[in-house]
Structures are given as C-alpha cells and as structure tokens.
N, C-alpha and C positions, 0 to 999 in steps of 0.2 A: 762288279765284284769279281774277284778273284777267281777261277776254279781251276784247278787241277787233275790230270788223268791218274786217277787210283787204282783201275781195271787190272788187277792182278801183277802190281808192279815188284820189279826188281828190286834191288839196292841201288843199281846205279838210276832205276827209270825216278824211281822215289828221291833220288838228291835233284836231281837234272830237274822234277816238276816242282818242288819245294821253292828251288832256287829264286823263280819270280815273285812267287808268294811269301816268303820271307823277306825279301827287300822291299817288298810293301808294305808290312809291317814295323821294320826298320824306319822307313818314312814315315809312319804313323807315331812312333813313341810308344809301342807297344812291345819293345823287347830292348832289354838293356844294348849298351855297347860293346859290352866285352870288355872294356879296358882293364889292365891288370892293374891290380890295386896300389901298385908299386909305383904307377907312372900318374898316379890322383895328381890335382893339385891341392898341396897346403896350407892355400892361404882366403880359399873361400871359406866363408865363415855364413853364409847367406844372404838374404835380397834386401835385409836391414829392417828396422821395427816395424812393427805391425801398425795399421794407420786405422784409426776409428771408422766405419762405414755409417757415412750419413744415413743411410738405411737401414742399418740395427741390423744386418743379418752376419756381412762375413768381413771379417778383418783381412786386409792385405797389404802389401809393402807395397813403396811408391814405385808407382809405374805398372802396378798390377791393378785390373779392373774386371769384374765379372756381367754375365748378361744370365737373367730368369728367362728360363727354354720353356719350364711345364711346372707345374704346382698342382698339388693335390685338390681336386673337382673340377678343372679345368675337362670341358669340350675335346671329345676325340671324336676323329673323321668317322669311328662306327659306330656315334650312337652313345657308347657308354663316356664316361667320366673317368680322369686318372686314377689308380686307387691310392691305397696310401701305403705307409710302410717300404719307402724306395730304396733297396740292398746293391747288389751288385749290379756290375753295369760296364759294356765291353762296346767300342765303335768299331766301325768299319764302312770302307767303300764301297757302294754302291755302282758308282761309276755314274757318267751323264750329270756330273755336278751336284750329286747327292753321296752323304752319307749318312749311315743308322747309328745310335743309338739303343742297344737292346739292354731293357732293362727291367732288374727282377723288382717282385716286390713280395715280402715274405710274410705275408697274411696267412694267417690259422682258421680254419673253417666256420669261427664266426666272426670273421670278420669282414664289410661291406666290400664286395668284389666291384663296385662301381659301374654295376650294370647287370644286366643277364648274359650270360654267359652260354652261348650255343653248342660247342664241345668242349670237353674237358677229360681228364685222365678218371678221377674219383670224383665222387658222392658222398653227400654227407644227408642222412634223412631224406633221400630221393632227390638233392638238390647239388650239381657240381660246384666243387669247393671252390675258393674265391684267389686264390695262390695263382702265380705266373708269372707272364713277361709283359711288359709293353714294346713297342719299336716306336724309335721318333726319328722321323726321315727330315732331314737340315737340308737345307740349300747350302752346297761347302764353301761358297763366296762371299753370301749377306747371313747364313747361321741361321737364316728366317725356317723355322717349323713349317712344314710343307704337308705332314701329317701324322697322326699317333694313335697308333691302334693295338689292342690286347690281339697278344701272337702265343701266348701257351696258357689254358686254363685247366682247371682242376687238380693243384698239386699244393704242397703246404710248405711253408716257409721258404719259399723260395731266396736262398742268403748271397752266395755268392754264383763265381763261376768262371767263365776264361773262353775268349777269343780260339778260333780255330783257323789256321792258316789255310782252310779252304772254305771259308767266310760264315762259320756260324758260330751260334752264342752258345756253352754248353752251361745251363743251367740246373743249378743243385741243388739236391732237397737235403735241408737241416730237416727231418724231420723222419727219425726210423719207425716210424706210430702205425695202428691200424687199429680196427675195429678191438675196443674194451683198452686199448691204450693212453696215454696223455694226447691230447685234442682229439680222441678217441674213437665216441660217442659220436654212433650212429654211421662213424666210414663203410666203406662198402672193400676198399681196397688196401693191401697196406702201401704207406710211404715208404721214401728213401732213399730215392733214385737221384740218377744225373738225367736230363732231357737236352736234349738237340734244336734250337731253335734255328732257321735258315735266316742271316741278314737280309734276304731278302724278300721273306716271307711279306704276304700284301693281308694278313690278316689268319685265325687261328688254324695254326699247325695242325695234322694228327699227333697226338700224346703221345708217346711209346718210348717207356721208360727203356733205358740201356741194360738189363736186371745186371750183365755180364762187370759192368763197373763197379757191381757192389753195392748192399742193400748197407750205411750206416749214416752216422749224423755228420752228410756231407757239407764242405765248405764252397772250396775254389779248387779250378781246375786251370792247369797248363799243358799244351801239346808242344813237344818237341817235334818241331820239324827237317828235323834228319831220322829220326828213329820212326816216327809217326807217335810213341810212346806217350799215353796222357798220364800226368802227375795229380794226384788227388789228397786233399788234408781235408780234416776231421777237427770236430772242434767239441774238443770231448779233454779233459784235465789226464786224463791217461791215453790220449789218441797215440795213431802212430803215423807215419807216411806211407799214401800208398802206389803204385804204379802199376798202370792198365798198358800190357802186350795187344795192341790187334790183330785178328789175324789176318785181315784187311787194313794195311794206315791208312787211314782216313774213312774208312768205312768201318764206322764206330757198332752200329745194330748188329755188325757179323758175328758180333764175341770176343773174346780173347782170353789172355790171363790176366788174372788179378795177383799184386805179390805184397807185399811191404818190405821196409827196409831195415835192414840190420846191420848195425857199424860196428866195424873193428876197434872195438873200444868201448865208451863207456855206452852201457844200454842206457840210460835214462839220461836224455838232455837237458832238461828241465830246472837242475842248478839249483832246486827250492833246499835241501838240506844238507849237499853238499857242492864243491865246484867241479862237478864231476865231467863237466865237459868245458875247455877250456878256451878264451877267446884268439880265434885265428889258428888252429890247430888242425889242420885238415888229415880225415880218416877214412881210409879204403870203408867202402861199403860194400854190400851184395842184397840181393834179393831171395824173400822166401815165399814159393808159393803158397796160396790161400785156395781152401773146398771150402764147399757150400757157402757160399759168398753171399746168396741174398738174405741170410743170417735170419732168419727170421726173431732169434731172442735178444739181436740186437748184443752180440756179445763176438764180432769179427775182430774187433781190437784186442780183445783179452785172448782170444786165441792167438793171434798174432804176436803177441811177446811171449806166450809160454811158447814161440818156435824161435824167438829171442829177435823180433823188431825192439827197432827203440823206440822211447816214448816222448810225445813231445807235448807239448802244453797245451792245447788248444791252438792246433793249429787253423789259421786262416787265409790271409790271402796267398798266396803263391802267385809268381810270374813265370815268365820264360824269357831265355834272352837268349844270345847267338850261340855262349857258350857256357853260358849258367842258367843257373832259376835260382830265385829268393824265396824261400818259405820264411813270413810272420808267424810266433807264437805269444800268441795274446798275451800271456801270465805267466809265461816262461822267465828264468831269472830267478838270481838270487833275492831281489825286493821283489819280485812277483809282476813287472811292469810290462815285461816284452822281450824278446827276443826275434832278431832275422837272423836266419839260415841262408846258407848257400851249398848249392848244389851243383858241382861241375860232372855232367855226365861222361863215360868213358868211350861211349860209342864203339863200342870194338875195338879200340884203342886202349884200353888198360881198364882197371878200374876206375867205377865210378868214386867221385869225393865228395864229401859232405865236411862242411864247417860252421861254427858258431862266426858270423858274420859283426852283428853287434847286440851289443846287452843292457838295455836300459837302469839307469843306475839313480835313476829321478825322477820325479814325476814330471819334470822340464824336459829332458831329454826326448820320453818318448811314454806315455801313458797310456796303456791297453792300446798297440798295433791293430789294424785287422787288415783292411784291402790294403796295399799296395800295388805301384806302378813304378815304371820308370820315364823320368823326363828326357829331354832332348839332347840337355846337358850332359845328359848319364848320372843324376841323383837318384834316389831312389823316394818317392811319393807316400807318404805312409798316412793314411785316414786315419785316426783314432775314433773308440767306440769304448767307453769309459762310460760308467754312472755311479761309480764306485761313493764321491761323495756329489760334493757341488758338481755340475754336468757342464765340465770344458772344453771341449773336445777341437782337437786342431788338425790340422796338417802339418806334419812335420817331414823335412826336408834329410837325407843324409846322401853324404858324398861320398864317392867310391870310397876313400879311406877311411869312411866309417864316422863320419862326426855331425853332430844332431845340427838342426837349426830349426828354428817359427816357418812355416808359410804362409799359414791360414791359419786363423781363431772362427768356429761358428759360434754366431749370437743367436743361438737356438738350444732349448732342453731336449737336444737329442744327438746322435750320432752321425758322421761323414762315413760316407762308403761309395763306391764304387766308382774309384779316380780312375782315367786314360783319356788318352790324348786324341787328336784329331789327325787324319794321315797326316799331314803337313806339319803337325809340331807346334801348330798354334794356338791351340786350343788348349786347355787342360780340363774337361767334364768329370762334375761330381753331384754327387748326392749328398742332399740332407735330408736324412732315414724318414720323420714323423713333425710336423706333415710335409709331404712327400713336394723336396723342392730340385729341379734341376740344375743347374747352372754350370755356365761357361766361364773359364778364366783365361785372360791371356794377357802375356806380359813381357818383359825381355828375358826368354828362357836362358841367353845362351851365353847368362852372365856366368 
C-alpha cells in the first residue's frame, strides 16, 4: 500500500508526496483521465447488446464475463458471516500480490450484523449496531479471496464513500439519527459521521468518527490530491455540496473546515421546475463557511442555502480525477431521472468551475444515478439504484462527450452500487446491494 509523508507538509512537500500515490491510482481506474471533452471520440456508441446470462444474474456484452468473490452468508476468516445490504465499495493495493476490497454495508440497527461484533462505535439496547465495512483481500493474479473480515462495526447505514490516496476507505454514514430519532430507539450515540477505514486493516478498526466533516445524511466522499481537500454529497432532495479544508492533508482526525458551495449563477440545480441550470455551461464557484457542523437537528443543509449554497438533488456518488470530479444527482433533472456534475477545481489558479455534465432525458439513458466511477477508457461507470416501478437496474456506460450506452442489466430485485476497478484496469468490481453479491467483471475495456 501506498503511504505518504503528511508530517506538517508544505505545498510543494504535499505535491512531490501525492505524486506517486496518484499515479497509482491512475493505474487502478480510480480517477478519470482528464481528457477535454473536445478531443472525446464520436463514434463509440458502446460494447453492443446485452447477452442473457445463462445464470440469471447479470447481463453483459460479448466478450465481457464476471466472477462471484463473496455472497451474503458466505464464511469469513473471523468467525462471522457476510452481512447483507452491500453499498459502496473502494479497491486498493496492498502490495505483495494482494489487493482489498473495502466495503460497506448499510444495515439499520436491526438488522443481522452476521455475527458478534467485538468493538463498535454505538449501541443499540446494550448491543453494538450491526452497520460497517467488510475488506476482501484477492490475490491480484488468480482474484482467489485470500480472506474477509468485518474492519468497522457499530455505525448505521453505512452507503457510500471514496478511496484516499494514502490508502484508506473513508466510509459514510446516511444516517443523521440518535437516541428518540428514525432507527432511533434505544442508541446510545447519535449518527452521521464519515469513518476512516485502513486498507490494510487485518481486522476491527477503533471507531472514531471525523465530527469535524460534518454531522448530515452523508453519501460519498472524494479526496483531492493536490489540495488534500475531501469533496462530500448528501443525499437529501434539497442537499448541497460540501467541502472539508484539513488542517493536516491527509490527516483527516486533526479537523479542519467544513464549507459548501455556492455558484455564480443559478442557486438550485436541480432543473425540476425550471432550466435553471443549463447543460455544458460552466460557472465560477466559491465556498461558504459552515459553524456548528455536527448539527445536531440535522438542519446543516438549510443553513447552508440561506448563506446561498446551491442545491442539488440527492446527491450521490462523486469521483475524483486528475483534474475534475463527477458528482451524480439521483433525481436531478427535468424528468427527475439524473443528473452528473462536474467539477474542475481552481487550485490557486483561478476559480473553481462547476457544470451540469449530462441530464438524463429517459429512463434508457440513465435511471436513478448513484455510485459512479470511471473506466480505463475514460467512460464514466454509473450504477443505477431505482425501485421507482419494476426493479431494473443497470449499468450504464457515458463517454467523455456525454452519450449514454447499456453495460450491465442485474437480474436481481435490487440495486448495483459500488463500482471501481482493480489497479491494473482489469477488473471492474461491483455490488448487488440485497442479498449482498460481489462480483468481478472484466472484458476488453479499451474499446
């Protein structure tokens, strides 16, 4: 794995130590390429129709094939059982011919935590809540599970989250609740934290929520590594966007500032009653800072547009890439189906820009966004998580210039979430949310 000297760094020591760690994530498929949208090519259209899976689960184009990692009840190396409910989910190297795996699973305090759980953050009725992570450690040559063990317990819904370029998984609690709240009864603590998992954690973490990131109904998280700056969405119909200053990069426990974002132009992107934000229109942003941040009424969003953030639809996954990041908003849009964002930060270099990326205009195009990633190719990964009517959920594919295509159909009643890649770019790992399925795909990306 990875690490980096953070010990009180400069600007310059902080680019110099990023340097190596970004290019290994580059190698991984876990950050776009940068290419300007201008220089796309035109003429892909995607991998071609979807092909029945003789095994009922996941549809894919020829020449693409998947492998089952872990499935819910399945045998872990400590005793316990997979749980279920598998959300987001971030890879990384190990090194020594292993990579992990870290991945959430967003269980509500009564739900079967798949074993006894020895520490944990919170209590529910004297009993630590069943919420976390698992890690699944792959041999990175034969993919063979090598072993899988719960690394964060006692937290509640644990949804999404985002890769840190000095090798940990920062996972996030949907879940702003505590004691006399929704899933309530009987906490000991409140929720609504972001947590710090180590990729190389060999079994459960100490718990210790970030407060300093913000107490709200968190999604996914991306680190910029030139700024050290973590990006954070909210999956809330009036959310906003937010972004964590450290005062330590990369040494997240130390604190820092919390801000949200406010664009020069229209406050509400969301498109639902007018076109108030318009596609490919890129608009100077700034940032406003945020007090009392761990919010306890669970109302940091509504203060944050009455200081004039803008508001975004439920947002969910977010990335990071060399010189952007993508933020999904679920039900953004004028049909309500989706929206990605993009986000070129300004680094000292001028303002930051934020633009409406693409806008789902069908329920073919792009059905209820959530996770997102980016492929080898430089497409952009997009999970869907729809239950709206019949339960169809796919992966859908877009290219830098923005044009939809099929990847994946799951033949499951429930959601895909937490796509990324294997360092090498051969792998594409995902989830099927309930019950809780892993799997590997790999295929000719670099069509």
């Amino acid at each position: 794995m990875f690490r980096m000297p953070f010990a009180n760094p400069n600007r310059r020591q902080f680019l110099g130590a990023t340097t190596a760690a970004f290019s290994a994530l580059i190698a991984s498929g876990c950050v776009t390429r940068g290419a300007p949208l201008a220089s796309a090519s035109t003429t892909f259209s995607g991998y071609g129709p979807l092909r029945p899976d003789p095994a009922g689960m996941l549809d894919l184009p020829e020449g693409f094939s998947y492998r089952l990692l872990s499935s819910l009840g399945d045998a872990m190396s400590d005793g316990g059982t997979v749980p279920d409910k598998a959300d987001g989910m971030g890879c990384l190297d190990l090194g020594n011919g292993e990579i992990v795996l870290v991945r959430n699973h967003e269980l509500i305090p009564t739900d079967d935590a798949g074993g006894t759980i020895a520490k944990g953050f919170g209590t529910r009725n004297g009993e630590i809540v069943p919420g976390g992570t698992t890690n699944i450690v792959l041999d990175v040559e034969t993919l063979e599970v090598k072993r899988q063990f719960r690394t964060l317990g006692g937290t509640i819904r644990n949804c999404s989250g985002g890769v840190t370029p000095w090798g940990s998984w920062l996972t996030c609690e949907e879940a702003p609740t505590g004691p006399g709240q929704r899933y309530g009864d009987g906490l000991a603590v409140n929720h609504g934290w972001v947590f710090e998992v180590p990729g190389n954690a060999t079994g459960l973490v100490d718990p210790v929520p970030l407060r300093a990131m913000g107490r709200f109904n968190h999604e996914a998280a991306c680190v910029d590594p030139v700024t050290g700056y973590v990006y954070l969405t909210e999956d809330r119909d009036d959310g906003v966007l937010y972004r964590f200053i450290p005062n330590t990069p990369g040494k997240l426990i130390e604190g820092g500032r919390l801000q949200a974002m406010v664009i020069d132009g229209p406050a509400d992107t969301r498109n639902w009653d007018a076109a108030t934000m318009p596609l490919a229109r890129a608009f100077n942003v700034s940032w406003v800072d945020l007090d009392n941040v761990e919010a306890p009424q669970d109302d940091l969003r509504t203060r944050a547009a009455a200081d004039g953030a803008a508001l975004i639809a439920r947002g969910e996954g977010i990335h990071m890439g060399v010189d952007d990041l993508y933020i999904c908003s679920t039900s953004g849009g004028a049909k309500k189906l989706g929206q990605i964002f993009r986000l070129v930060p300004g680094r000292g270099n001028g303002p930051d820009r934020f633009e409406l990326f693409f806008e789902s205009e069908s329920e073919e195009q792009l059905n209820y966004g959530d996770n997102l990633t980016v492929g080898p190719n430089g497409h952009l990964m997009v999970c869907e998580d729809q239950y709206t009517q019949v339960v169809d959920n796919h992966i859908r594919g877009i290219t830098p210039d923005g044009r939809p295509y099929d990847f994946a159909k799951l033949n499951m009643q429930t959601e895909l979430a937490g796509g990324c890649f294997s360092p090498d770019g051969k792998w594409f790992f995902v989830n099927a949310y309930g019950p809780t399925r892993t799997v590997a795909i790999t295929g000719p990306w670099a069509a």
